[in-house]
N, C-alpha and C positions, 0 to 999 in steps of 0.2 A: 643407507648408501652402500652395506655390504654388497648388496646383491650387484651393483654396478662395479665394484671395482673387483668383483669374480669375474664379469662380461669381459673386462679388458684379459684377463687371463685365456682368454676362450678366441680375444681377438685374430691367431691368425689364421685357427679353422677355419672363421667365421667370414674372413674376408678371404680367403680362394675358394668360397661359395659365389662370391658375387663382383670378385675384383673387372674392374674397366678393362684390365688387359686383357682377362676372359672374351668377354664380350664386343662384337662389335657390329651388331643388330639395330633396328630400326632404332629401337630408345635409348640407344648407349649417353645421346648427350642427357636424360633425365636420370640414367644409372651413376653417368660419371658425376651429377649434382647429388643424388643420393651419397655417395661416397665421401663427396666434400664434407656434405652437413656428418656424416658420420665421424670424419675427421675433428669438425666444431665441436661434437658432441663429447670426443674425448677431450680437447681441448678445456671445457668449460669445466666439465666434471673434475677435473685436476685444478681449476684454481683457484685464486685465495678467496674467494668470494665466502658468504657465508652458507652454510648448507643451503637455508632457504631460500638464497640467493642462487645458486646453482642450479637447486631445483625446480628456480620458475625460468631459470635460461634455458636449462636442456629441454624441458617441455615444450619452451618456440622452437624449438631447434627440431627436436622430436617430432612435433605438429607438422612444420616442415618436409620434414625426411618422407614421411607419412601421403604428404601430399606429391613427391616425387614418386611414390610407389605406385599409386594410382595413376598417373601419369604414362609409366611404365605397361601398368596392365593394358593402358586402353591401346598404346602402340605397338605394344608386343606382348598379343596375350599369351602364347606360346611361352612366356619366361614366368620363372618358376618366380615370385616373388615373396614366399614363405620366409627363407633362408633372410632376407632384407627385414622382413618385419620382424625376425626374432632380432634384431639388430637395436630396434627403434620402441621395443614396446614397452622396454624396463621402467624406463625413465619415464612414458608416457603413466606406467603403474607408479611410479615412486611419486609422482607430481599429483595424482586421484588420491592415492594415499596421504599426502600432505594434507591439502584441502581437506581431506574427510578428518582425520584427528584435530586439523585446525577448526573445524566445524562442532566436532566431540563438546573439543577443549570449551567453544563459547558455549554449546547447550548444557555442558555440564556446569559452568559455571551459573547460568541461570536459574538448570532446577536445583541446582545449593543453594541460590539464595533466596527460592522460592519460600516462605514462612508457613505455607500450605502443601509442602510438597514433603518429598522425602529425602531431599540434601539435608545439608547440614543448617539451612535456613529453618526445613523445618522443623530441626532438633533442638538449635541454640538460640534463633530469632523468634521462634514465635511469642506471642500472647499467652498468656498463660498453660507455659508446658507441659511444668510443675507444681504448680502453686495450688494447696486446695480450693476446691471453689463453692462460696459459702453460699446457700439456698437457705440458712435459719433449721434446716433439718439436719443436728448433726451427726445420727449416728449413718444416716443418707449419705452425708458430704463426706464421712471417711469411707464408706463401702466404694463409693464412686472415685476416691482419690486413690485407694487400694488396687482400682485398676488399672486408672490413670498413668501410675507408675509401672506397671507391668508394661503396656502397651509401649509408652517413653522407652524401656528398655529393649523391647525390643524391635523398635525405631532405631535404637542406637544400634544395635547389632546388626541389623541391615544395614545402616550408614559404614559401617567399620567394614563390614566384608564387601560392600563396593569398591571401595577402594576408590573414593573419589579424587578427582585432581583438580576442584574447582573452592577448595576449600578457603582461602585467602580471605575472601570476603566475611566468611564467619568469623576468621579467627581475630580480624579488627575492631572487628563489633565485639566481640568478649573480650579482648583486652579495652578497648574504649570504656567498657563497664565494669572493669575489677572493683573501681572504687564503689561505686555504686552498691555493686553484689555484695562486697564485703558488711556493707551499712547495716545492707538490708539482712543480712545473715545474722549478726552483731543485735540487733531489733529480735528477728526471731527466737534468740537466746534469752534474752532479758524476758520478754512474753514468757517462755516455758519454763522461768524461773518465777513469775508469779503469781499470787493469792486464787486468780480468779480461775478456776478450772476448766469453764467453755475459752476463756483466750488460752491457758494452756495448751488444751487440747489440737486446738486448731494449729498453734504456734509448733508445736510439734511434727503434725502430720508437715507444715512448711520446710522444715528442715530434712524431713527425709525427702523432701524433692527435691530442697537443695543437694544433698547426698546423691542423690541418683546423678542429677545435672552435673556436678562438678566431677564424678566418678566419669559421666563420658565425655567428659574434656580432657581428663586424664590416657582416655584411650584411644581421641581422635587426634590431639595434639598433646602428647606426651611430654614436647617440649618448652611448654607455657609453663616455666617458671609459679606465676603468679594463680593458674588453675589449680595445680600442685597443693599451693599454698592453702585457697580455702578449702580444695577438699578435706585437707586435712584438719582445718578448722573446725569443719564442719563433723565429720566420725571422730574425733577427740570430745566434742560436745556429747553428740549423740549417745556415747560410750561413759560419757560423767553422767549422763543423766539418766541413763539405765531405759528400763524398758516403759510406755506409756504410763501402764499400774503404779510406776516408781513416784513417774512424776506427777501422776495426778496425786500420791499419796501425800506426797513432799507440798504441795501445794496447799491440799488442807491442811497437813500441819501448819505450814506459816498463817494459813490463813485463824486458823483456831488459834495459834501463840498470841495474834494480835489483837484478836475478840478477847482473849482473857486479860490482856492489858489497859483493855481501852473500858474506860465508863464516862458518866453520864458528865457534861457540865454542871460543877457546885454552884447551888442555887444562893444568890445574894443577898436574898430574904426568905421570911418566912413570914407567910400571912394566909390563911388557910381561906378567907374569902375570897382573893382575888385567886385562890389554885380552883374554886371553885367555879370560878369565870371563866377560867379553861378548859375548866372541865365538861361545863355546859357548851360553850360555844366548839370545843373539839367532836361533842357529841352527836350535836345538829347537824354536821358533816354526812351523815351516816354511813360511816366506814366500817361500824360493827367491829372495834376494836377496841378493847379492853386496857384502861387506863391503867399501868401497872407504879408510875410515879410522876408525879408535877415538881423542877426546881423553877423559882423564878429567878429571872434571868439579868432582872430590872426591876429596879427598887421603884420607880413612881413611873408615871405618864409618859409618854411623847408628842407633842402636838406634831400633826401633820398637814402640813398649810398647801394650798392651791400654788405651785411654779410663778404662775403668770403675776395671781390678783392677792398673793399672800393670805388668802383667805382661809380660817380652820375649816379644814373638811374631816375630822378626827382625832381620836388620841390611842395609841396605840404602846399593848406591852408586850414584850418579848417572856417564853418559856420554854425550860427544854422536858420536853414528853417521853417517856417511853410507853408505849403501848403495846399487847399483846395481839396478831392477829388469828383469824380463826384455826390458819395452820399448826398455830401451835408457836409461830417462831417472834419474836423481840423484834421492833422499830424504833428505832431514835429520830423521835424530830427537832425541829424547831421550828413552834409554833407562835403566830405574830394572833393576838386578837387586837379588836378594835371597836371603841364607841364609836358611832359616827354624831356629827356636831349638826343641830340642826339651827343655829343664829343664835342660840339664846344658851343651851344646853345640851347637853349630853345624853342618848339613851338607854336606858337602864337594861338593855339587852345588847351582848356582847356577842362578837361573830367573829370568822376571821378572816384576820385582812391576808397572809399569807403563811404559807408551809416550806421547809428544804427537810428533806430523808438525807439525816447525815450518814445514817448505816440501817440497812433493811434489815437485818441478820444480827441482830444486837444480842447481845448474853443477856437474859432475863435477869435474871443472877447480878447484875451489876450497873442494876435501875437503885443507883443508891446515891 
């Protein structure tokens, strides 16, 4: 509205270019209407109304005045009607210019909250922005997350130097999900804290996306408290746990502290024919695995009857196995064999009824 209340400065040049008194020609009564609405126009422009309010009055008004000029030309082309339109056109530009920012303001807000675009939708809302994304191939899934991150970042950096004004929408949707975010950060920690070195791993590269993401809320909404908060949850982790190498080291370690604590279930008997019943029926299997120790686990039989007809269908006993396989590395089972009952008796060949791999990775060493 500067530019309007410069015009009224200008007003009384501007009006002994075109005053009624001047004139008293063919179109004076469309000149002397011109002039009215001129008068309305400062009228309106001056009151309390609110800017946009103003600005959609003086534009009728404008439209108006507009429509007297032409009026003018057709009754008296001879009159100079320049001098009038510079009168009437501000306000006609100040009301195009509303509309068009008010136009801005809705498609800006659209493509931010587009999830596939380049607002801030598609920064903070989409589907996996950050997150690695796991194919089973993992030295793949970090190469491709390695980019991932790059790109994100400089997504962000174009988000920032737009300088967008449609951001509101996002920043509901991420405080909506602090709690959420924080769970799932909280989860990722715990993962890269242990034994298992491919969820390590993974858990890891997750965090550095968290890190990315919550770094550009830090720099799109600086004043989200609560963004603040897990970025910094998140590089205080990252910085305890040092660089990948760290953690993958840390990982086997715990994971070896625990193998050298853990052995085999003490066996509750000792009867060297029935370890041989395991031995044969573990064999039959052909798994190609070398029996490194038999405890039993169970001192006599179990009968195992039919649910429905109570009827023996078997007798079954529990042992715990370690075997060696061909790579070289220790398995702990526990291994169920089983006679089966056919009416009368029992067969002198044992088989098995079922298997659990308590640990795949068993210390050889500590089949005892």
């Amino acid at each position: 509205m500067r530019l309007l209340f410069i015009l009224w400065l200008f007003w009384p040049a501007s009006f002994l270019l075109g005053q009624p008194q001047a004139y008293s020609g063919k179109a004076k009564p469309f000149v002397d209407k011109f002039w009215k609405l001129v008068d309305d126009l400062k009228k309106a422009e001056a009151g309390p109304e609110s800017k946009e309010e103003k600005i959609r009055r003086c534009r009728i008004i404008a439209d108006n005045a507009m429509t007297q000029i032409g009026h003018i030309r057709r009754r008296d082309p001879e009159f100079d009607t320049k001098p009038l339109e510079s009168e009437v056109q501000p306000f006609i530009d100040a009301a195009v210019n509303a509309v068009n920012a008010h136009n801005a303001r809705i498609a800006d807000k659209i493509s931010n909250a587009a999830k596939d675009g380049e607002g801030c939708g598609g920064v903070f809302m989409a589907d996996h922005t950050v997150e690695i994304r796991s194919t089973g191939d993992l030295k793949k899934d970090i190469e491709n997350h390695k980019q991932q991150l790059l790109d994100y970042n400089a997504k962000v950096a174009r988000l920032k130097a737009a300088n967008s004004q449609g951001l509101g929408t996002c920043e509901k949707f991420i405080r909506d999900r602090l709690s959420n975010s924080r769970e799932f950060i909280l989860k990722k920690i715990k993962e890269a804290r242990t034994e298992n070195e491919i969820t390590v791993m993974y858990a890891y590269r997750d965090l550095l996306g968290q890190e990315a993401y919550w770094k550009a809320i830090t720099l799109i909404y600086p004043e989200m408290e609560g963004g603040t908060s897990l970025y910094k949850m998140v590089t205080d982790t990252l910085q305890a746990l040092g660089a990948l190498e760290d953690v993958i080291v840390a990982s086997r370690k715990k994971k070896m502290e625990r193998l050298k604590a853990y052995f085999m279930p003490k066996a509750v008997t000792n009867n060297a024919s029935m370890e041989d019943e395991f031995r044969e029926a573990f064999s039959n299997e052909g798994w190609n695995e070398k029996i490194i120790r038999i405890n039993l686990l169970t001192r006599d039989w179990s009968i195992i009857r039919n649910q429905l007809t109570g009827a023996i269908l078997c007798r079954t006993q529990m042992a715990a196995i370690v075997a060696k396989q061909q790579a070289g590395n220790c398995v702990l089972y526990i291994f169920t064999l089983k006679q089966n009952y056919n009416g009368s008796s029992y067969s002198t060949v044992s088989s098995r009824y079922s298997h659990d791999v308590l640990e795949n990775e068993f210390l050889c060493e500590n089949a005892r």
